[in-house]
C-alpha positions in Angstrom: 11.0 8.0 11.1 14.4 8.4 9.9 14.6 4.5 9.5 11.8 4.6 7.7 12.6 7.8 5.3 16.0 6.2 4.5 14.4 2.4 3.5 12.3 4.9 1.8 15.3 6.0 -0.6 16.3 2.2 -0.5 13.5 1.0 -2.4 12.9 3.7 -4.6 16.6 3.2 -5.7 15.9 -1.0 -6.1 12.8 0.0 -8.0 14.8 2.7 -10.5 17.0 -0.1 -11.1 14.6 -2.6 -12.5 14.6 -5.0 -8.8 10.9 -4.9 -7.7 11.3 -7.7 -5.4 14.5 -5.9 -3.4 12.5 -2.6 -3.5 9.0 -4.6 -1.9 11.4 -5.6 0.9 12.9 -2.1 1.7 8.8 -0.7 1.3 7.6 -3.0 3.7 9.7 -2.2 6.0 9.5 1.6 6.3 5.9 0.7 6.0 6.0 -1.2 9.3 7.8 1.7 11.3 5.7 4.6 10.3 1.9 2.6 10.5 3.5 1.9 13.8 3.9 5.6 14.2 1.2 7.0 12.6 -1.0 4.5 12.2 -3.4 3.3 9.0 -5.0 6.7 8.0 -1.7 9.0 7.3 -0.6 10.8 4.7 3.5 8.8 5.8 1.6 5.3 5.2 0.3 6.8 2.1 3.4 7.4 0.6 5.0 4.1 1.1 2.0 2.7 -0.5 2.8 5.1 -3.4 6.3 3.2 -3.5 4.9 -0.4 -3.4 2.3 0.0 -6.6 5.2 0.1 -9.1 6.6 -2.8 -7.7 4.0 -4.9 -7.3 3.0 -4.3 -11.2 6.1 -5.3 -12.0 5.5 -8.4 -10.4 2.4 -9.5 -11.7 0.8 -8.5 -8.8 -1.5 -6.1 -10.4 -4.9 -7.1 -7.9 -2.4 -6.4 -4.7 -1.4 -3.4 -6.5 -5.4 -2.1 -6.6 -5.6 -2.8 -3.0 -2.8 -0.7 -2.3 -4.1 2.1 -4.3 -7.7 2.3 -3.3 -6.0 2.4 0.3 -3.8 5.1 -0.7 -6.8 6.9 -2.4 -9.0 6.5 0.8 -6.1 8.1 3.0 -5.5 10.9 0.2 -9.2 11.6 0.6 -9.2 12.3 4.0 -5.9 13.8 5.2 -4.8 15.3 2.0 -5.2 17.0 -1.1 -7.7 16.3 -3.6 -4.9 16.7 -6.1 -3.3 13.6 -4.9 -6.3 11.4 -4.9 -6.9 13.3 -8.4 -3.8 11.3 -9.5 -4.2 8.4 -7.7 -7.9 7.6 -9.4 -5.7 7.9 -12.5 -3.6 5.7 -11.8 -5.9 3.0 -11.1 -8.1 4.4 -14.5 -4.6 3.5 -16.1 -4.4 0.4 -14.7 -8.2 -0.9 -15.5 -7.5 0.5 -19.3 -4.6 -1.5 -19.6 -6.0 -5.0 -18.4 -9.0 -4.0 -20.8 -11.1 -2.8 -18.6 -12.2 0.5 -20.5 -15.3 1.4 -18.7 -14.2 0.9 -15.0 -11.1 3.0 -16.3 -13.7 6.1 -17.0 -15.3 5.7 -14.0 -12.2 6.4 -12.0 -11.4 9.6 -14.3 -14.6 11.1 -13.6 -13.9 10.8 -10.0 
């Protein structure tokens, strides 16, 4: 998991300095070494995916970037806090307001 903690701090450093596509790379792999470690449904997998999201937005990817968060929100609802998936439903409320989507974005803040 080291490997993966320091791609980790790789990507979120590619992704502070405005290079989505450098930081996806760095992502995807620590995402690779800890679903191999701790498989789909952990709380480590969910974390990379909360590194990937910014990213892929930036891209243009914005439906690869939902996939990845209702994921994220399914893992945060089962192995951790409700706090987390709390934010994560607003992010994905903030996304669906943005892209005009007003009523799907209310639905996700009243989860």
């Amino acid at each position: 998991p080291d490997i993966a903690t320091t791609y980790v701090a790789i990507a979120g450093s590619y992704q502070d300095n405005g290079q989505p596509g450098q930081s996806l790379e760095y992502a995807n792999k620590a995402f690779a070494i800890r679903k191999k470690i701790f498989g789909d449904d952990h709380e480590e997998v969910a974390d990379i995916y909360r590194i990937m999201v910014p990213a892929l937005l930036q891209q243009g990817e914005g439906a690869q970037a939902m996939t990845i968060l209702q994921k994220r929100v399914a893992i945060e609802t089962k192995c951790t806090s409700t706090l987390e998936a709390a934010e994560t439903y607003r992010e994905i409320a903030g996304i669906h307001a943005e892209s005009g989507e007003h009523e799907l974005a209310v639905a996700f803040l009243e989860k």
